[in-house]
N, C-alpha and C positions, 0 to 999 in steps of 0.2 A: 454287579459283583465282578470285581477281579478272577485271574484262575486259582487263587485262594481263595477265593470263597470271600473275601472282602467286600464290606459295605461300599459301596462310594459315598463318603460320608457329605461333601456339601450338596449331593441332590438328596439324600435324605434330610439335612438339615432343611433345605428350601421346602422340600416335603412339609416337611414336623410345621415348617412358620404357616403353609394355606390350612394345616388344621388347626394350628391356635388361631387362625383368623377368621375360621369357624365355615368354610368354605366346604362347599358341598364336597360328597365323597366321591360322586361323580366325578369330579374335578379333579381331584388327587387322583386318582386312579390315570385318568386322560393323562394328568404331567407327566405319572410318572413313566406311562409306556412312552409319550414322548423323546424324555430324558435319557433314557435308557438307549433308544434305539440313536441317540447324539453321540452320544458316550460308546456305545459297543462300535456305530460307524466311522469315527474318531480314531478308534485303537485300528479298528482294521485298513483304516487307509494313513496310520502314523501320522496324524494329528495331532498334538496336542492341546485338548480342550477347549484351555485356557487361552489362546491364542491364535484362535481359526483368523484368516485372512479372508478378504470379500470374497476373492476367487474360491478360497473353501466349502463355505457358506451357499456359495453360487451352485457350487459344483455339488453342493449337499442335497439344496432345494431341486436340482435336478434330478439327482438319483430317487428320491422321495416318491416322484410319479413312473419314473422307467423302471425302478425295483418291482417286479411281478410281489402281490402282498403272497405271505405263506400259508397255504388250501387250510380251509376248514374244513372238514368233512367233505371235502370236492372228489368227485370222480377223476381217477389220474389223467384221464386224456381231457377233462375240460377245461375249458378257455379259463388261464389264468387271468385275477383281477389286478387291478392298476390304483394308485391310490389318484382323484381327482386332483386338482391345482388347488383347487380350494381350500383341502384337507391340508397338505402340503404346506400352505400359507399360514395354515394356523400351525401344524408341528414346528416351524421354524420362528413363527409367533413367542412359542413355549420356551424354545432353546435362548432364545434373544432375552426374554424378562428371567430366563435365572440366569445369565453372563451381566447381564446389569446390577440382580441381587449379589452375584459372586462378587462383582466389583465394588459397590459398599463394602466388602467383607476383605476387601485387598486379596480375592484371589485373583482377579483378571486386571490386567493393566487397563486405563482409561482408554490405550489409543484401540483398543476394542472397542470399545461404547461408540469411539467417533467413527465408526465404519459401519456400525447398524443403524443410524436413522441417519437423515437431512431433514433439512430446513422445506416447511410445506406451508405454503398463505392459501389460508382457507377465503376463497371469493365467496363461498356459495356456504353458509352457517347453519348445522343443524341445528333442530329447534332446541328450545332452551339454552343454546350457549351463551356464554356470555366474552362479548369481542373486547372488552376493555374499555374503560374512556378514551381513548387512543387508539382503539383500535389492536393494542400492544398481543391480545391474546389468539388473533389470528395467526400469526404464523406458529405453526408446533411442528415437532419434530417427529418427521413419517418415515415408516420402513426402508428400510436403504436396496433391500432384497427383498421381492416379491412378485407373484403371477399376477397379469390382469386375467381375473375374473369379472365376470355378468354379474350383477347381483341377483341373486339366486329369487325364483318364485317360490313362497314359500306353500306347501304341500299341505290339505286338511281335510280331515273326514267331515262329512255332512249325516245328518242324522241316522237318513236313510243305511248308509254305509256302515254304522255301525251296528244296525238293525242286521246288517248280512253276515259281520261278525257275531251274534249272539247268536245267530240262526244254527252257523256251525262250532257253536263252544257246547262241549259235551259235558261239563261240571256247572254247579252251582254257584262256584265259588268263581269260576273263572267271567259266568254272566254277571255275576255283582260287580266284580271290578271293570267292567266295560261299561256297566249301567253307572256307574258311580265317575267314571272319568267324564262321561255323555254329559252326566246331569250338572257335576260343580265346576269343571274344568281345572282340575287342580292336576297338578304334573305327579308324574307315574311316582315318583321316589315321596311326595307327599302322600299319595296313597299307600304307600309300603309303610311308612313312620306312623299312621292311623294307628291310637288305640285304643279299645274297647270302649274305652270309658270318654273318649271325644264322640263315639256314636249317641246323639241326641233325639230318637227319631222317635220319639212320643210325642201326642200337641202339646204336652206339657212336661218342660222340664225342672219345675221347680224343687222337686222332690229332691233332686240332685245336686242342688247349690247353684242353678244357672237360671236367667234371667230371661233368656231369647225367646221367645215364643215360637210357635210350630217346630216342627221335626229342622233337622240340621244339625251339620258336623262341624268339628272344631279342627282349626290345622293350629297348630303347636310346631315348635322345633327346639326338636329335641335332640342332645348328641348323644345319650344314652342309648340309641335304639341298639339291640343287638342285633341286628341287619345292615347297619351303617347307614339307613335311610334316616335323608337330614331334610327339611323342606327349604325352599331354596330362601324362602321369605324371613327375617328376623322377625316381624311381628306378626301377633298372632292374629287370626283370623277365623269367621262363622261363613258359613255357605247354607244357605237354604237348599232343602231337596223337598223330592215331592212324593206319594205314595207310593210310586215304580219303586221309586230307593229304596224306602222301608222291607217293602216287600220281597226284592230280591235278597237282602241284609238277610230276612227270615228264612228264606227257601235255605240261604249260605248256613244257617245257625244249624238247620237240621242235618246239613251234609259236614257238619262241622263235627258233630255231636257224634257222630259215627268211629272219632278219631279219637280214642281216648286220651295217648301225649301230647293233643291239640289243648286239653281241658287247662291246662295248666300256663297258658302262653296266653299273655292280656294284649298282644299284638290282635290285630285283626287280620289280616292276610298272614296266612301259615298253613307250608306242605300239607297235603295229603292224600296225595298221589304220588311222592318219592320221597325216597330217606334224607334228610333225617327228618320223620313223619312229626309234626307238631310246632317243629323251628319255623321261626319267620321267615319270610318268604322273602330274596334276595332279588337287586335288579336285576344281574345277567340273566338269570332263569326266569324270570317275568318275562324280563325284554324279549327272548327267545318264544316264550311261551304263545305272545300277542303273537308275533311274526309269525306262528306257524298258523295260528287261527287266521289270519292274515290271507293266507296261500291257500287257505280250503275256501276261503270264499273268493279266490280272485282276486285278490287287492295286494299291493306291493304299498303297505303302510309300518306303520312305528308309532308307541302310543304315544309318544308327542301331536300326532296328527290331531288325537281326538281333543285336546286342548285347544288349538285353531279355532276346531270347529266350533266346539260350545261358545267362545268368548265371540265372533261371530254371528253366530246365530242370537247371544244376547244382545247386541248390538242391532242387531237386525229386526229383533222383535221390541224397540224401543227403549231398551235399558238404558238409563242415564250412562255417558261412559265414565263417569267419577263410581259411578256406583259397579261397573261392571271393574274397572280398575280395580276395587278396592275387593270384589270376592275374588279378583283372577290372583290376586297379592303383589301386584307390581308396584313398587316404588316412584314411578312416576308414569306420565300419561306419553312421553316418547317411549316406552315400551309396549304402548297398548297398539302401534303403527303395525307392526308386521301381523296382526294377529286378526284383523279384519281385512275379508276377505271376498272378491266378488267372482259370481259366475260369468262365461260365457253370454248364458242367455240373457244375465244382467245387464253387461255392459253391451248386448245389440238392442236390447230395449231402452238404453240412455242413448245411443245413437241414435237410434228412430224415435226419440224426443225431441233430442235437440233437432235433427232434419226438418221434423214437423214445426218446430218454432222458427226454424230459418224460411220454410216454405212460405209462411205465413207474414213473415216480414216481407217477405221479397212480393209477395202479393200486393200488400200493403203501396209498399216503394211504389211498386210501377203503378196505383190506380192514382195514388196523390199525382204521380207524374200526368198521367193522364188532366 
């Protein structure tokens, strides 16, 4: 907003186009703090918008990690926090693809566009690309402004860990939603969108209109939720669970039943430990919620972790990975790369395989030699 109180109307437009494109809410939220904090650092360094210069841009991405972020609930003498490079990469990510949508829309001149990417020939092809007859689709157009970053290890709870989270969760409702991220691996905003009537967990559902056999959930996506949880998958999808599930689901129903504004909400996660007691239950206060259960047990986690882990651990215990693909709901099997994951003691027990196979050759070697 302006100091009238003014919309900025084409980041709300760019807004309005990721909900008609059906793009998580998660994501609209993320643009638009992005957006905003382009636009308010824009005015305050007499910018104009539409017409940042590399040096602008440069000098933007810099400020992004030297701007101490502003305290949450911090103790005034404690160590202000920094935003990573990484983060940084992606807010200037955000700023770049709506100066490209602006520029479709003739608000930003072309000779912007030609100052955020160059020309990049990809040597090295991740999988499924496809290079061209010719080769022609290697070269594409890469960031023109950006931090090198590591690519990052990615972070996952293993069973037992979440075993220490449920150890110190003091509701009902808050061990089912930890037992139920464990057992399906479906993403936290897929759990918030859950409703009542996706819960399948009789051995038989046919009484219902459904076909699946055994106990198991349905993930749907829906944009109706009035939580704004959307799942990230357009198609819909079943996940088998096992008697844990059932049963925490039950312990939840009777701590549920306790809430009588809860009776009336066909959402399955909803308040009932804060006002407004019955409403569906929102990401920020979940996400917050895990985080603190989090910190009584020791663990500096996020319930993304426990998706890792489960997909993982199927993978580990023999699951076909088309088949583990298809309950995690990714659209293709280069999404299934970052989510399998090994240990420590793993990867010194594949060392001291291969050693023992190399010993054994080298044995070999020298006795033909002989």
């Amino acid at each position: 907003m302006d100091d009238d109180f003014q919309l900025h109307s084409p980041s709300v437009d760019y807004l309005d186009g990721l909900r008609a494109a059906d793009c998580s809410v998660n994501t609209e939220r993320n643009y638009a703090g992005r957006l905003a904090l382009y636009l308010s650092y824009a005015v305050a360094h007499g910018i104009d918008w539409t017409t940042p210069t590399l040096q602008n841009l440069a000098t933007y991405l810099r400020w992004l990690v030297d701007e101490p972020l502003p305290p949450r609930g911090l103790r005034p003498d404690a160590e202000p926090k920094h935003r990573r490079p990484a983060t940084a990469n992606a807010h200037l990510g955000t700023v770049c693809e709506f100066l490209r949508w602006s520029s479709l829309r003739g608000l930003v001149p072309g000779s912007v566009l030609r100052i955020l990417a160059r020309p990049k020939y990809l040597a090295y092809l991740p999988d499924g690309f496809d290079p061209g007859e010719d080769g022609q689709n290697r070269t594409i157009g890469a960031r023109a402004i950006k931090f090198s970053v590591a690519v990052p290890g990615f972070e996952w709870l293993t069973y037992e860990h979440v075993d220490q989270l449920l150890a110190v969760a003091p509701h009902a409702r808050d061990r089912f939603l930890l037992v139920l991220l464990r057992d399906t691996g479906i993403r936290i905003g897929e759990a918030l969108g859950l409703r009542r009537e996706d819960m399948h967990l009789l051995p038989n559902s046919t009484t219902v209109g459904c076909t699946v056999g055994g106990p198991h959930i349905h993930i749907i996506r829906r944009s109706a939720n009035a939580n704004g949880a959307l799942a990230k998958s357009r198609r819909p999808r079943w996940i088998p669970v096992d008697p844990d599930t059932a049963g925490a689901y039950a312990d939840y129903q009777y701590e549920r039943d306790e809430v009588p504004t809860a009776a009336g909400s066909d959402m399955v996660f909803v308040n009932l430990f804060a006002s407004p007691l019955g409403e569906p239950m929102k990401y920020p206060s979940t996400y917050e919620l895990f985080v603190r259960l989090a910190q009584r047990a020791g663990l500096d986690a996020h319930p993304h972790m426990v998706r890792h882990g489960t997909i993982t651990r199927w993978i580990r215990d023999g699951m076909p990975r088309d088949t583990a693909q298809d309950f995690a709901g990714h659209a293709s099997a280069y999404s299934m790369k970052p989510y399998v994951h090994i240990t420590g003691r793993e990867m010194r027990e594949h060392a001291q395989r291969v050693n023992e196979i190399q010993k054994a050759r080298n044995a070999t070697w020298r006795w033909r030699k002989r």
